[in-house]
TORVORO-9768 format. One record per residue (C-alpha): y, x, z negated. Coordinates in nm, 4 decimals. Layout:
+----------+----------+----------+
|       c2 |       c1 |       c3 |
+----------+----------+----------+
|        Y |        X |        Z |
...
+----------+----------+----------+
***
This chain:
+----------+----------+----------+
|       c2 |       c1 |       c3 |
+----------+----------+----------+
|  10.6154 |   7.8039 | -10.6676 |
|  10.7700 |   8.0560 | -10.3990 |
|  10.6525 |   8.3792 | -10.5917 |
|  10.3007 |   8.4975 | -10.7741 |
|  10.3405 |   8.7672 | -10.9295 |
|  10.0086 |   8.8215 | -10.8373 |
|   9.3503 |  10.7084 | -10.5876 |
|   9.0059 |  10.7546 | -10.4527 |
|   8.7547 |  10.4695 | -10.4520 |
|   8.7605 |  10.3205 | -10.7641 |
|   9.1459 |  10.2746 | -10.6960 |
|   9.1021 |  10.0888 | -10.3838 |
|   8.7984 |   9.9073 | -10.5221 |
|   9.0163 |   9.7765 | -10.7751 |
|   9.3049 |   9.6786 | -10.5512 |
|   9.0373 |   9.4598 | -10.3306 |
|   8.8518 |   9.3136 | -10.6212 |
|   9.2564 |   9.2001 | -10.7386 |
|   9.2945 |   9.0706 | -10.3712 |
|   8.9621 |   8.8815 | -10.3131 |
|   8.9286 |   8.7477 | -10.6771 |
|   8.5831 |   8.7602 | -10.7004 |
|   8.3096 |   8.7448 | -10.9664 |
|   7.9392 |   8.8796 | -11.0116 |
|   7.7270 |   8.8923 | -10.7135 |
|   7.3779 |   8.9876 | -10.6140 |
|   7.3563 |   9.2284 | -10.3298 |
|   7.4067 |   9.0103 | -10.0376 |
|   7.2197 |   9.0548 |  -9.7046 |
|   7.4560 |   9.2455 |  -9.5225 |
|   7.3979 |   9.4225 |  -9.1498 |
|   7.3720 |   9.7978 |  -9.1868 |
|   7.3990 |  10.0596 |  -8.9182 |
|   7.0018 |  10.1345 |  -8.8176 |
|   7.0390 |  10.5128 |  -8.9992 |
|   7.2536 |  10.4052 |  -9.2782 |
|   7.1329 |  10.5525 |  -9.6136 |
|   7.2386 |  10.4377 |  -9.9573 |
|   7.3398 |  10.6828 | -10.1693 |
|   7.4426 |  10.4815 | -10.5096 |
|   7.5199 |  10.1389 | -10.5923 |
|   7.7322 |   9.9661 | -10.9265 |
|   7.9202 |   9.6874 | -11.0424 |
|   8.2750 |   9.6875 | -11.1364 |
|   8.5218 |   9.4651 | -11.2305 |
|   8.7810 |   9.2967 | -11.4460 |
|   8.7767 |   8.9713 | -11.6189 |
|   8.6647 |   8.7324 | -11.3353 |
|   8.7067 |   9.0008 | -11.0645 |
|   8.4150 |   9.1586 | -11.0022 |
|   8.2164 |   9.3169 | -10.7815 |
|   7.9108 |   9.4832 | -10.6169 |
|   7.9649 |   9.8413 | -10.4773 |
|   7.7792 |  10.0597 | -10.2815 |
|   7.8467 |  10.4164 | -10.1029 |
|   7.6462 |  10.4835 |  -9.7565 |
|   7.6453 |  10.7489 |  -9.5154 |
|   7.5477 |  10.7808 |  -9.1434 |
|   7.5372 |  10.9500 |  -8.8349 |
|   7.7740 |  10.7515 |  -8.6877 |
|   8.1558 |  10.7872 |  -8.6852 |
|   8.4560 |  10.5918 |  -8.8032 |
|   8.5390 |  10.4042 |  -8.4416 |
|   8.1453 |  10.3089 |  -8.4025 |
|   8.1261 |  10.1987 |  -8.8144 |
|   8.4262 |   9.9870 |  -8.7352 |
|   8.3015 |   9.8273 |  -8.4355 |
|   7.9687 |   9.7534 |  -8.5871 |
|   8.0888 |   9.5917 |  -8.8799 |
|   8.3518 |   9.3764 |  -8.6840 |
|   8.0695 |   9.2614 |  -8.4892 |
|   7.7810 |   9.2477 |  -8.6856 |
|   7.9306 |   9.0782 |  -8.9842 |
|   8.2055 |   8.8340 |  -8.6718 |
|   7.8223 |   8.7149 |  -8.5220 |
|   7.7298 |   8.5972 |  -8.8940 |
|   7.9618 |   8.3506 |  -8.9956 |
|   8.2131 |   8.6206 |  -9.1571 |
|   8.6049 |   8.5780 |  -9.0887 |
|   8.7962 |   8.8809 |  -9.0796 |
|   9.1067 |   8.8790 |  -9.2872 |
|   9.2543 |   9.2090 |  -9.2839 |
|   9.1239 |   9.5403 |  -9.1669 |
|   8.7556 |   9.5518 |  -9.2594 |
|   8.8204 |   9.2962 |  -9.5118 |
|   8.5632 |   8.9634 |  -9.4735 |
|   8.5045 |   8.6032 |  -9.5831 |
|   8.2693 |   8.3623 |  -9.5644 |
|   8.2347 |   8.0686 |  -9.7741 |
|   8.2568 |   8.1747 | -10.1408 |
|   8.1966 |   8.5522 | -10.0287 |
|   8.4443 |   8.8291 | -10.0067 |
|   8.3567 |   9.1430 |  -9.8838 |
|   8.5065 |   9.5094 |  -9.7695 |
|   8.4197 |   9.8020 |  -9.5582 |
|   8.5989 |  10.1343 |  -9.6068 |
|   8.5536 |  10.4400 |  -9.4179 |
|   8.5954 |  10.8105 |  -9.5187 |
|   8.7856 |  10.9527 |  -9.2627 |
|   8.5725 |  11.2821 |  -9.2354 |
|   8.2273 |  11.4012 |  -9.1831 |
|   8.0396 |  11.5409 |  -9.5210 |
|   7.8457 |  11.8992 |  -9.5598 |
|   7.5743 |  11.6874 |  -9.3469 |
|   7.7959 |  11.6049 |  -9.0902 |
|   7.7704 |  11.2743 |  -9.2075 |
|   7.9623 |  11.0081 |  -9.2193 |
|   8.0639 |  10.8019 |  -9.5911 |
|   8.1328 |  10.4654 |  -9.5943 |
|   8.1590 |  10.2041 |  -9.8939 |
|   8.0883 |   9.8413 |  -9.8958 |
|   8.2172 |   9.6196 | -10.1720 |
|   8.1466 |   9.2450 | -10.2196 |
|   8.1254 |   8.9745 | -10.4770 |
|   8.2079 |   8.5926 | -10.5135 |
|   8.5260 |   8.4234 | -10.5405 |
|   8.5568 |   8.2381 | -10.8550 |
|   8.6888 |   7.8728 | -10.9575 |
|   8.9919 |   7.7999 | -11.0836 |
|   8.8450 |   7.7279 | -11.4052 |
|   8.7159 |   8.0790 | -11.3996 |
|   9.0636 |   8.2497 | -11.3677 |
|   9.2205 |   8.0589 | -11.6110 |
|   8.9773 |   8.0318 | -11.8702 |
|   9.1563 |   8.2654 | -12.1482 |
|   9.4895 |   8.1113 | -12.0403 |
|   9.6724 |   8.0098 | -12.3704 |
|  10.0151 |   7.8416 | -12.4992 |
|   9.9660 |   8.0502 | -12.8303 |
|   9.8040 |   8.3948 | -12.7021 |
|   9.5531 |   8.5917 | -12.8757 |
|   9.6291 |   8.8120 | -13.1668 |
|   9.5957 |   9.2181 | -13.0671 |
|   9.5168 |   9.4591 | -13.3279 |
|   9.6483 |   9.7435 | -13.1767 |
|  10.0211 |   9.5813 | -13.0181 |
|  10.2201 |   9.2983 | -13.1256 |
|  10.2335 |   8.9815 | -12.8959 |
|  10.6190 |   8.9152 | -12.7609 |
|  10.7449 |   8.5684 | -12.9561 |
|  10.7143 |   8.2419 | -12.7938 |
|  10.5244 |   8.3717 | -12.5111 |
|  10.2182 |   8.2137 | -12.3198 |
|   9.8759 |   8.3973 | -12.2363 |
|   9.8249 |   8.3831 | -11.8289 |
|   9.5247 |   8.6268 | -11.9004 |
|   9.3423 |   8.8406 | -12.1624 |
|   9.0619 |   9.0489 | -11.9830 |
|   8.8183 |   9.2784 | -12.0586 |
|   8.8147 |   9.6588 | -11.9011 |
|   8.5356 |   9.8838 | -11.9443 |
|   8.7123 |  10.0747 | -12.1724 |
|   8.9930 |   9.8945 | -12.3236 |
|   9.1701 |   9.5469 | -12.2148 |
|   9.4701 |   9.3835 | -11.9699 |
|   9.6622 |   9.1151 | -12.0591 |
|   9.9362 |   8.9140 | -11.9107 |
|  10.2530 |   8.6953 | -12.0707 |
|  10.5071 |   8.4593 | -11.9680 |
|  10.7980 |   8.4704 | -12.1662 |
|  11.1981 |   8.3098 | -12.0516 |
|  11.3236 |   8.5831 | -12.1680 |
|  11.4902 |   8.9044 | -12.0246 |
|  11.3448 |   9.1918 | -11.9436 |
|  11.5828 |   9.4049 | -12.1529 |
|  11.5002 |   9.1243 | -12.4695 |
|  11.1349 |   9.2085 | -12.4001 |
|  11.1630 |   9.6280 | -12.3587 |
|  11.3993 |   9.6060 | -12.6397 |
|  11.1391 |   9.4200 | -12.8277 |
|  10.7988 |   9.6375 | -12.7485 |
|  11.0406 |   9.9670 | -12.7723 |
|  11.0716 |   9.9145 | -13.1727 |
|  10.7679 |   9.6840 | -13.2415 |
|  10.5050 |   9.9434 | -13.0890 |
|  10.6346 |  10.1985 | -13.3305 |
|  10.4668 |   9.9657 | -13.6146 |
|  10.1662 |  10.0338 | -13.4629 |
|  10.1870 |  10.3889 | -13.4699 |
|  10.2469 |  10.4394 | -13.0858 |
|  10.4415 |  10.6776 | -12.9253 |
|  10.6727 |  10.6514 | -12.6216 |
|  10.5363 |  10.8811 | -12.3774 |
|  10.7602 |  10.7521 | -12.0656 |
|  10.9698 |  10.4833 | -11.9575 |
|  11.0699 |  10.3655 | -11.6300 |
|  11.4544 |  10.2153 | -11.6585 |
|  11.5387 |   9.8420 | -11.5806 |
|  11.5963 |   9.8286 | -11.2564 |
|  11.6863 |   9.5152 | -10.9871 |
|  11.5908 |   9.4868 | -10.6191 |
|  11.6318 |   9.2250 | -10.3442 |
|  11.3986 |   9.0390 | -10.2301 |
|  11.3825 |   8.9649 |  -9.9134 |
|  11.3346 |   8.6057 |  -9.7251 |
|  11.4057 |   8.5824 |  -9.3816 |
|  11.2976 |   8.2674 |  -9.3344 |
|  11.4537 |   8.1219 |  -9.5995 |
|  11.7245 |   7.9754 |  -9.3537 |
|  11.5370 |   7.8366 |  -9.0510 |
|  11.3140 |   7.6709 |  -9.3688 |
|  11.6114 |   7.4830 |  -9.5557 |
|  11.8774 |   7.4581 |  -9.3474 |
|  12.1990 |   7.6306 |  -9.2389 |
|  12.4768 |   7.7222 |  -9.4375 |
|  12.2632 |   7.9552 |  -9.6200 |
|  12.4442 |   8.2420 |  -9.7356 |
|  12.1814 |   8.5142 |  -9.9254 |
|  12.3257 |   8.8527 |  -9.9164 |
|  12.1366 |   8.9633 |  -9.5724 |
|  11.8407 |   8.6642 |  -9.6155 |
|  11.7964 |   8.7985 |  -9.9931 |
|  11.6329 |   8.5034 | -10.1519 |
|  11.7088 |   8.6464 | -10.5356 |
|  11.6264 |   8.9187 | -10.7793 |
|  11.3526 |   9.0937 | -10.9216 |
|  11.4164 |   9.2906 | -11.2303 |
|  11.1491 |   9.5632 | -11.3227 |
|  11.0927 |   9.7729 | -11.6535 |
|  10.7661 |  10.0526 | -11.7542 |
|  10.6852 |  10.1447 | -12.0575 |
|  10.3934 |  10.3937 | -12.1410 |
|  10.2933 |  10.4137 | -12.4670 |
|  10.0051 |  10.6945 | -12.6417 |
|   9.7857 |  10.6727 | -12.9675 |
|   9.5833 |  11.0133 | -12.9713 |
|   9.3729 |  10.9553 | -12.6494 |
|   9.4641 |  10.5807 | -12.6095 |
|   9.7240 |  10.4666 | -12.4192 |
|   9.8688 |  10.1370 | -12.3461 |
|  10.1111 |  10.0309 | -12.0322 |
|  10.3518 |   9.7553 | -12.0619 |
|  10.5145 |   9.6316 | -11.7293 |
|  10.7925 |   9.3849 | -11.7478 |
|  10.8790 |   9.1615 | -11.4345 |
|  11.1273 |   8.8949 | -11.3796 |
|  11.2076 |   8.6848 | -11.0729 |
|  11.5233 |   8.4685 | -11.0571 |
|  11.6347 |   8.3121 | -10.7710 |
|  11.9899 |   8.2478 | -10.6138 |
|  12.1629 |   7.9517 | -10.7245 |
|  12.2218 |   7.8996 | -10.3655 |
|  11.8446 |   7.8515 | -10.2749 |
|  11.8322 |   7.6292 | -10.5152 |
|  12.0689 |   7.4145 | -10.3718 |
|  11.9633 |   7.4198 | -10.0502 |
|  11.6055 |   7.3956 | -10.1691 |
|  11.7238 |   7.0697 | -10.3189 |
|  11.9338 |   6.9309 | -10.0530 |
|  11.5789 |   7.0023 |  -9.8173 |
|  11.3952 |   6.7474 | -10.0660 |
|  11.2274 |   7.0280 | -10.2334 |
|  11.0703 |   6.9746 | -10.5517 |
|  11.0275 |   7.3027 | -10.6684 |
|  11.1704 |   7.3707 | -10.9618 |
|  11.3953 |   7.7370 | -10.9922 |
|  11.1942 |   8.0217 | -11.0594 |
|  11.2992 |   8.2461 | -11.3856 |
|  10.9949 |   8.3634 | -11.5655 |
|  10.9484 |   8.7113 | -11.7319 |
|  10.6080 |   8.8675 | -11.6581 |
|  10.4157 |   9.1201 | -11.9398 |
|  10.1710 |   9.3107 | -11.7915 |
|   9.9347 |   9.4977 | -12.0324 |
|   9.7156 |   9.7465 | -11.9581 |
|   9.5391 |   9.9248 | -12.2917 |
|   9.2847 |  10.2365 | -12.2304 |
|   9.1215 |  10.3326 | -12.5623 |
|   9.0094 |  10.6461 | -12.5173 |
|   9.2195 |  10.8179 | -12.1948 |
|   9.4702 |  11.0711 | -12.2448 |
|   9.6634 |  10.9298 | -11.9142 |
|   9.7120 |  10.6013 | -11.7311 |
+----------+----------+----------+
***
């Protein structure tokens, strides 16, 4: 398949633990700068993704943090993969930096890590006939990717062939029998997407609207209960008849990509997503 469709710390910590699928770890033996103090330490996580965090501070600043970590962690056995971002083996972990000094004149930085998990792991509440929600109705005929636990509510995604306008159509009226409100809505709206190596991959004669490979069509919806709320974000990626030709004149066996996402996210007791 060509696509997966895959504000302050806990924002970014849940971005990384998204990235580096990982599950529950043990505080792994990390190198620390010599004066590094730990100020607190939790887990987080979602479903599979979890992970160990913990908040340090030092005397040093954000060039010399970098440059120990890059070294330090290089010298064990740890591949960087993006900025501050490590791997090794099974183990995932991050380094980010506060870009200022604290009251101390003191530097914060935050390490995150956990495991990566198996495949059976990330699939384990994936269903042909989903779950049954008691606070939102499931869209007909669609299939369970995930159904996850949050701390304080739940996430779920669907796969569905059907439109997005079908589905926003269809969670527009069936929410109100659950006594939800609308509280905003994000219009259908198309982009692009881009693939400019689409042609040097199947062949010439490859005419995509500037290397545009196909369409994805977006929809929010953002829907309140009292203090609960519950986000529904509908997705679908089509691509261009013309790929698929080409794909299939290349000996590709892919098969044409047209799947409607349904990202749920349900808070039970927050006033705001």
């Amino acid at each position: 398949m060509i696509f997966e469709l895959k504000k302050t710390l806990p924002g970014l910590i849940f971005i990384f633990s998204l990235f580096f699928a990982v599950s529950w770890a043990a505080e792994a033996d990390i190198p620390l700068p010599k004066d590094a103090v730990k100020i607190s330490a939790e887990e987080s996580g979602i479903g599979p993704f979890k992970l160990l965090n913990r908040i340090y501070e030092t005397s040093l600043d954000k060039n010399r943090i970098t440059a120990f970590f890059k070294n330090a962690l290089v010298s064990q056995g740890w591949q960087e993969k993006g900025e501050l971002n490590f791997v090794k083996g099974e183990d995932s972990l991050m380094v980010m930096i506060s870009p200022g000094k604290n009251a101390d004149r003191k530097t914060i930085f935050f390490v995150s890590s956990g495991k990566i998990p198996s495949k059976e792991e990330l699939f384990a509440t994936r269903k042909k006939n989903p779950d049954k929600l008691n606070f939102m109705p499931i869209y007909p005929s669609s299939e369970q990717v995930h159904l996850w636990d949050l701390s304080d509510g739940m996430t779920a995604q669907y796969e569905t062939v059907s439109s997005v306008k079908d589905v926003v159509f269809f969670y527009k009226s069936g929410m109100l029998n659950y006594n939800w409100n609308l509280k905003s809505e994000t219009p259908i709206e198309k982009a692009a997407i881009g693939c400019p190596e689409c042609e040097k991959k199947f062949g010439g004669g490859l005419d995509l609207k500037s290397n545009n490979m196909g369409v994805s069509t977006q929809a929010d919806l953002v829907f309140a209960r009292g203090k609960e709320t519950c986000k529904i974000t509908v997705v679908n990626v089509s691509v261009e008849t013309n790929l698929q030709q080409a794909k299939t004149k290349a000996g590709s066996e892919e098969s044409p990509i047209n799947k409607t996402t349904i990202s749920v996210v349900y808070n039970a007791n927050k006033e705001s997503l």
